[in-house]
N, C-alpha and C positions, 0 to 999 in steps of 0.2 A: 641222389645222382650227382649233386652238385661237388659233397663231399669225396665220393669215390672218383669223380674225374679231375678234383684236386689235388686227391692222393694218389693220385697217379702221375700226374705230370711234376709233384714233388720227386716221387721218384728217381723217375728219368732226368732229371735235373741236379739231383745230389747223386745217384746210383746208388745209394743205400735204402734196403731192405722196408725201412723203420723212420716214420716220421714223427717228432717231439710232437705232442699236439698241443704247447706252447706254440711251437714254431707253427701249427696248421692254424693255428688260433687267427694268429700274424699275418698269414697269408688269406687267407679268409678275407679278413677282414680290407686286404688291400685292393684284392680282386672285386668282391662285392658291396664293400662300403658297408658291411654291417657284420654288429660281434656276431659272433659263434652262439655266443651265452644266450643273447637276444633270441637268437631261432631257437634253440632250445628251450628254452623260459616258454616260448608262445606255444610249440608246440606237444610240448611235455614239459607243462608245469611240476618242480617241484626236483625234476632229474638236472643233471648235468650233463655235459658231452662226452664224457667216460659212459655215462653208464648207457646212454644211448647206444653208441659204438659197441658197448657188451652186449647189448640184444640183436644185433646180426653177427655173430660168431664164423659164419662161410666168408664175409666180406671185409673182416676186420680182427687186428689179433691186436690183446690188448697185453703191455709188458710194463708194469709197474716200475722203475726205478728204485733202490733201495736208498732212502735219505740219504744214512751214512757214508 
């Protein structure tokens, strides 16, 4: 919950669609005083916040950047 009412009021704050999740990482952390990583580490050890994000597919669209 914390997550989607983050990403939400990123939203309305940039008006873009699509939020870096570098940049949700950043904000996270500014709001809550603690990494991203850290929650995810404790509560699914072993995943990252990608792949978290990929197991609710209704509430989260995930778009890979191409390096190059």
């Amino acid at each position: 919950m914390q997550v989607k009412g983050l990403i939400k009021e990123e939203h309305k704050l940039t008006a873009s669609a699509w939020v870096k999740l570098s940049h949700f990482s950043k904000v996270y952390k500014v709001k809550y005083q603690l990494h991203l990583s850290h929650i995810v580490s404790k509560y699914s050890p072993g995943k990252n916040a990608k792949d978290i994000l990929a197991k609710y597919p209704a509430d989260f669209v995930i778009h890979q950047i191409d390096d190059s």
